[in-house]
Structures are given as structure tokens and as C-alpha cells.
Biopython code that builds the backbone (N, CA, C, O; Angstrom):
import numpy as np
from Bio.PDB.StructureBuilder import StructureBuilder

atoms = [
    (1, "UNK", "N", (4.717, 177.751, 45.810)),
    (1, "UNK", "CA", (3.678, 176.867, 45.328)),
    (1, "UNK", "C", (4.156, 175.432, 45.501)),
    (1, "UNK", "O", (5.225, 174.996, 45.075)),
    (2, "UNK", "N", (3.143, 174.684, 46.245)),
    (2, "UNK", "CA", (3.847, 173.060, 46.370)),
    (2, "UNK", "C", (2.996, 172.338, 45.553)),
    (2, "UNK", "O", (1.796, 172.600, 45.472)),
    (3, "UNK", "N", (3.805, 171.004, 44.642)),
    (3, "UNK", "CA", (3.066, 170.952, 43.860)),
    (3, "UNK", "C", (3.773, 169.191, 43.980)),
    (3, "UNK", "O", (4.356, 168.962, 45.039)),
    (4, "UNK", "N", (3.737, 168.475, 43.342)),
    (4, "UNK", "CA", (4.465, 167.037, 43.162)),
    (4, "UNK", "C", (5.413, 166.910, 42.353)),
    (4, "UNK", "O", (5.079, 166.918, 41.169)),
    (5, "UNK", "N", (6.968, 166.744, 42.680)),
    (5, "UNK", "CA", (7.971, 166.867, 40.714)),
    (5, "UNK", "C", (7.264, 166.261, 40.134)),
    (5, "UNK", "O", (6.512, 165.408, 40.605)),
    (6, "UNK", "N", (7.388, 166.663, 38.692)),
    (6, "UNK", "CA", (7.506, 166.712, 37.599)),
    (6, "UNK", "C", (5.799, 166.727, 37.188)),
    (6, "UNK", "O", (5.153, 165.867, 36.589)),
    (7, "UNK", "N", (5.468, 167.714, 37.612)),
    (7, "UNK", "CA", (4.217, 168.190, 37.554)),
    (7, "UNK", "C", (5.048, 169.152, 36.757)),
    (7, "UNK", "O", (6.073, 169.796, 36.981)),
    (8, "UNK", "N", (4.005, 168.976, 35.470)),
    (8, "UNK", "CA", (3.387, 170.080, 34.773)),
    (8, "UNK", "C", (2.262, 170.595, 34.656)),
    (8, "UNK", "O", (1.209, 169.957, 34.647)),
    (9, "UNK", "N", (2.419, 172.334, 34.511)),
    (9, "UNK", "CA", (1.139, 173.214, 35.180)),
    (9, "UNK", "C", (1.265, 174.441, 33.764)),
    (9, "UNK", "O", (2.372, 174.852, 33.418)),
    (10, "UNK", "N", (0.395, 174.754, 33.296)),
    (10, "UNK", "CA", (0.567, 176.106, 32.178)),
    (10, "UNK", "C", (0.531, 177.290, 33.250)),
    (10, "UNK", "O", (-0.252, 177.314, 34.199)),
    (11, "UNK", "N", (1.485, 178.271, 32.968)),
    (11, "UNK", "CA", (1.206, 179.654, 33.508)),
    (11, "UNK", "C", (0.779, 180.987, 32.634)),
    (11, "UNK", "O", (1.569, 181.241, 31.725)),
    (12, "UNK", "N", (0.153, 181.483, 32.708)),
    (12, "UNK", "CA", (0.141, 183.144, 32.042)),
    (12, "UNK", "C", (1.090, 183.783, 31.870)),
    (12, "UNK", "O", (0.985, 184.951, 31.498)),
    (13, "UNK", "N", (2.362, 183.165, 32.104)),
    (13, "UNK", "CA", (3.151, 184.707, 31.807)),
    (13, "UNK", "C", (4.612, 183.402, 31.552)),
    (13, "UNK", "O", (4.586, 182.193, 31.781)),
    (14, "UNK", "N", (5.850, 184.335, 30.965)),
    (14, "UNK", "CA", (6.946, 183.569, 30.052)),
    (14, "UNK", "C", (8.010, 183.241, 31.128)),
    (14, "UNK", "O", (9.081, 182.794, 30.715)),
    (15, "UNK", "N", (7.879, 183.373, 32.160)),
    (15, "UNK", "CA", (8.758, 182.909, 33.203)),
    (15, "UNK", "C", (8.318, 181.995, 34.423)),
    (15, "UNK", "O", (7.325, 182.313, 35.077)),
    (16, "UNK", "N", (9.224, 180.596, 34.803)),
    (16, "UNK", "CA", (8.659, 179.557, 35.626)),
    (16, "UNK", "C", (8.183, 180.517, 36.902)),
    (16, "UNK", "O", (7.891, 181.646, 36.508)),
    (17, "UNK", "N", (8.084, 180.393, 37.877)),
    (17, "UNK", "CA", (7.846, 180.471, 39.186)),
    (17, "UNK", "C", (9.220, 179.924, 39.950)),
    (17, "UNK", "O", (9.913, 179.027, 39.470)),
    (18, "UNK", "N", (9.525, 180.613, 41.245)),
    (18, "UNK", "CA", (10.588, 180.305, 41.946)),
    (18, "UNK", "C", (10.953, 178.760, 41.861)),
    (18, "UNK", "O", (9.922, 178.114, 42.046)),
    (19, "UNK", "N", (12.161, 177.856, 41.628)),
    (19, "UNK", "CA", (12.655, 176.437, 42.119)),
    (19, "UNK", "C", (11.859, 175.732, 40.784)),
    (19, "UNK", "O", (11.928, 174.506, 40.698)),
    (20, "UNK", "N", (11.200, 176.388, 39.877)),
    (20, "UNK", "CA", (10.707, 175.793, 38.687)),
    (20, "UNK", "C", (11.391, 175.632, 37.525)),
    (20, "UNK", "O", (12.436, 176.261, 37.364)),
    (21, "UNK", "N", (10.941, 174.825, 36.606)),
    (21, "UNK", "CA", (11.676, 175.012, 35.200)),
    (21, "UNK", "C", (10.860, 174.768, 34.112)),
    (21, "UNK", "O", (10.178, 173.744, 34.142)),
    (22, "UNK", "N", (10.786, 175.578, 33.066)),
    (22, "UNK", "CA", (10.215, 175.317, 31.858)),
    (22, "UNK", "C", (10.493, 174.223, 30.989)),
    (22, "UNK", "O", (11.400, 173.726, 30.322)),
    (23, "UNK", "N", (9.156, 174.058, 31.339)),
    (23, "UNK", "CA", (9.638, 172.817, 29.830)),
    (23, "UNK", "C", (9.567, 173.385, 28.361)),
    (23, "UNK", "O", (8.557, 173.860, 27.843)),
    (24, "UNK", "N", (10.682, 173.271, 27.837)),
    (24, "UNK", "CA", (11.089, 173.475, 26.542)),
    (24, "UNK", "C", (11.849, 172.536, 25.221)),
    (24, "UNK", "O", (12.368, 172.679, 24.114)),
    (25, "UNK", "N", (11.532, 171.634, 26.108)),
    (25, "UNK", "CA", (12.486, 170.148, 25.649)),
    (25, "UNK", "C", (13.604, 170.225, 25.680)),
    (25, "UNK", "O", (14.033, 169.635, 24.689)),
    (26, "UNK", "N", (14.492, 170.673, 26.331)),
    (26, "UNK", "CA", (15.913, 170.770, 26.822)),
    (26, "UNK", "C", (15.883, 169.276, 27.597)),
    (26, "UNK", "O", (14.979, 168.505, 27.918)),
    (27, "UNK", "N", (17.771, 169.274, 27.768)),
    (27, "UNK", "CA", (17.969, 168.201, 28.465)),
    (27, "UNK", "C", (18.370, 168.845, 29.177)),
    (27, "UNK", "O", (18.892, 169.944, 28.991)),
    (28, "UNK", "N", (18.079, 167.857, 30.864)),
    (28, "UNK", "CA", (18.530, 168.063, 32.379)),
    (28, "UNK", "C", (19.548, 167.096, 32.816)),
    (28, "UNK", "O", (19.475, 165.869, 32.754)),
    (29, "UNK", "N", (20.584, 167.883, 33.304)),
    (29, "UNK", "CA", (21.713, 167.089, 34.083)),
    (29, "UNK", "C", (20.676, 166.149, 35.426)),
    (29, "UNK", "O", (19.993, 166.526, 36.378)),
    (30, "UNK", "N", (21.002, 164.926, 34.900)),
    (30, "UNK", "CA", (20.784, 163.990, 36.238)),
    (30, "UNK", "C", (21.376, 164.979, 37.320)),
    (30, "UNK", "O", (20.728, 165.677, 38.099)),
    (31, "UNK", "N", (22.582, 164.899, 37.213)),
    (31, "UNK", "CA", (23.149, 165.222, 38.585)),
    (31, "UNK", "C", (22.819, 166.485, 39.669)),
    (31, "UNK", "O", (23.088, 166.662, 40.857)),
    (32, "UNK", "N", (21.949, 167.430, 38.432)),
    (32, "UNK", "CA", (21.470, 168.592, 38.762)),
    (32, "UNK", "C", (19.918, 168.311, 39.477)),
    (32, "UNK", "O", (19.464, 168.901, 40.458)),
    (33, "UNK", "N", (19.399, 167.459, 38.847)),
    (33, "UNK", "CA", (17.552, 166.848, 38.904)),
    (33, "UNK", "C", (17.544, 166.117, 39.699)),
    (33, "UNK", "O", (16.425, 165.606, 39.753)),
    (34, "UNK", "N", (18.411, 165.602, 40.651)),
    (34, "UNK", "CA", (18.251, 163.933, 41.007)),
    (34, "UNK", "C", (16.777, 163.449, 41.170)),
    (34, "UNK", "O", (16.304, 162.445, 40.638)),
    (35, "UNK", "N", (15.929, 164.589, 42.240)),
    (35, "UNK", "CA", (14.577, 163.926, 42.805)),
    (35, "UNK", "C", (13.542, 163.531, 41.262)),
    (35, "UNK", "O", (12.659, 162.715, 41.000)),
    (36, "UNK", "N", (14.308, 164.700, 40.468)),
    (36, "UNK", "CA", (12.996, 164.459, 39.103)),
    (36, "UNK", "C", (13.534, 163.115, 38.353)),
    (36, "UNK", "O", (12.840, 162.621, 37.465)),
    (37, "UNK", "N", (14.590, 162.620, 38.666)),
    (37, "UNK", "CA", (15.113, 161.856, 37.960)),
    (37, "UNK", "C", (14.502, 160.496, 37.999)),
    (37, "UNK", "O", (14.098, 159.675, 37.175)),
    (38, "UNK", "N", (14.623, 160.614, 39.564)),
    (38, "UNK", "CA", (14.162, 158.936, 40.486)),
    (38, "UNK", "C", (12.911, 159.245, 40.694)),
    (38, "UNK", "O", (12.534, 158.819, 41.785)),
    (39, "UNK", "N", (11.561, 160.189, 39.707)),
    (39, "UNK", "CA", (10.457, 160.239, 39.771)),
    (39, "UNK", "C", (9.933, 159.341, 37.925)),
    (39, "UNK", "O", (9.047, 158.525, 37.669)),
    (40, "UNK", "N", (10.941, 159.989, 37.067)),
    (40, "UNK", "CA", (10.433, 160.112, 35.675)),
    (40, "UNK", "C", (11.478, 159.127, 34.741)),
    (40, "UNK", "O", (11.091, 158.736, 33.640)),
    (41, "UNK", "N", (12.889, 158.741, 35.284)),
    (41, "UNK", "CA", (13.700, 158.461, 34.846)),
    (41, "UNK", "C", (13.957, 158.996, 33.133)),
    (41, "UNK", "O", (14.138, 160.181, 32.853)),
    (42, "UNK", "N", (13.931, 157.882, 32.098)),
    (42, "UNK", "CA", (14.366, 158.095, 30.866)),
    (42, "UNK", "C", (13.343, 157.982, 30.346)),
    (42, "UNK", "O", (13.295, 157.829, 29.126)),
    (43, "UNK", "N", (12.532, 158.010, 30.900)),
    (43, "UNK", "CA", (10.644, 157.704, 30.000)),
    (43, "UNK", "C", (10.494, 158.445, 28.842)),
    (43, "UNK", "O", (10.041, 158.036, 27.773)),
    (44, "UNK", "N", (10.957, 159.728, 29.145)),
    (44, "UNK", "CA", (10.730, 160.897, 28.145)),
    (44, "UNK", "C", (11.797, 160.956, 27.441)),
    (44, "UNK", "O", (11.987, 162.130, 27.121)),
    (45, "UNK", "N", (12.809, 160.082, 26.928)),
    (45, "UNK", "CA", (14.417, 160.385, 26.314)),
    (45, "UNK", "C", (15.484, 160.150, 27.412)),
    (45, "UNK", "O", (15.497, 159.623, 28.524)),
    (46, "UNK", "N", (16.445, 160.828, 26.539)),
    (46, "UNK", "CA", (17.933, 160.471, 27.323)),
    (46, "UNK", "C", (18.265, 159.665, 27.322)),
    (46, "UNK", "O", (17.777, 158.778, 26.621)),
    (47, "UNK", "N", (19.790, 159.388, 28.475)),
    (47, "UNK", "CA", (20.299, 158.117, 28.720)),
    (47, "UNK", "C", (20.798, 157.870, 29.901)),
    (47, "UNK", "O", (21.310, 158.823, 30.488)),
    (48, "UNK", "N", (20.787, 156.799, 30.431)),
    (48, "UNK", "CA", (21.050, 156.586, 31.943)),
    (48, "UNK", "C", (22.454, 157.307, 32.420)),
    (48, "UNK", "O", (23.522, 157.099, 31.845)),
    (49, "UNK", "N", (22.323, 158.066, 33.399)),
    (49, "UNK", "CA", (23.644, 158.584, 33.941)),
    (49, "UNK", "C", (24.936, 157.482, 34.073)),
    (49, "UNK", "O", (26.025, 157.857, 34.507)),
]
sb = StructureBuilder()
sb.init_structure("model")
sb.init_model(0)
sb.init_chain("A")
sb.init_seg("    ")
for serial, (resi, resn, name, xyz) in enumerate(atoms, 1):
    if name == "N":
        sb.init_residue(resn, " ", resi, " ")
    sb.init_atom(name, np.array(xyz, "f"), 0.0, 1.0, " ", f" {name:<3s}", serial, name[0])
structure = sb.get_structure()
């Protein structure tokens, strides 16, 4: 499914879709996210890498 980062989408069922991740309010390693990073930066929390 191609979609734009940091698109959020509801699904029917309790598991993301392949290369996806749930949002659950967890924190994401920058270093792991980069593209979502340099889309959304700290808007939503955190702190600059």
C-alpha cells in the first residue's frame, strides 16, 4: 500500500500492514525514522536528536 509518511489511516484488524507502524504513542528512534522525521520533526513531542 503506498501512501505519504506519516499518514495516518484506521485499519480493521490489530496489526499494521507490511513497513507500517502503529500508532500507540510510543517514541521512535530518529535514527530508525529518519524520512518520518524530516517530514513531522518534534511537532508531536520529543527532542531533537
Amino acid at each position: 500500500m503506498d501512501a505519504y509518511i506519516g499518514t495516518i489511516i484506521p485499519f480493521g484488524f490489530d496489526y499494521p500492514p507490511i513497513d507500517w507502524a502503529q500508532c500507540q504513542g510510543q517514541t521512535l528512534q530518529v535514527s530508525q525514522n529518519q524520512a518520518l522525521y524530516a517530514v513531522i520533526g518534534n511537532y508531536y513531542g520529543g527532542t531533537p536528536p
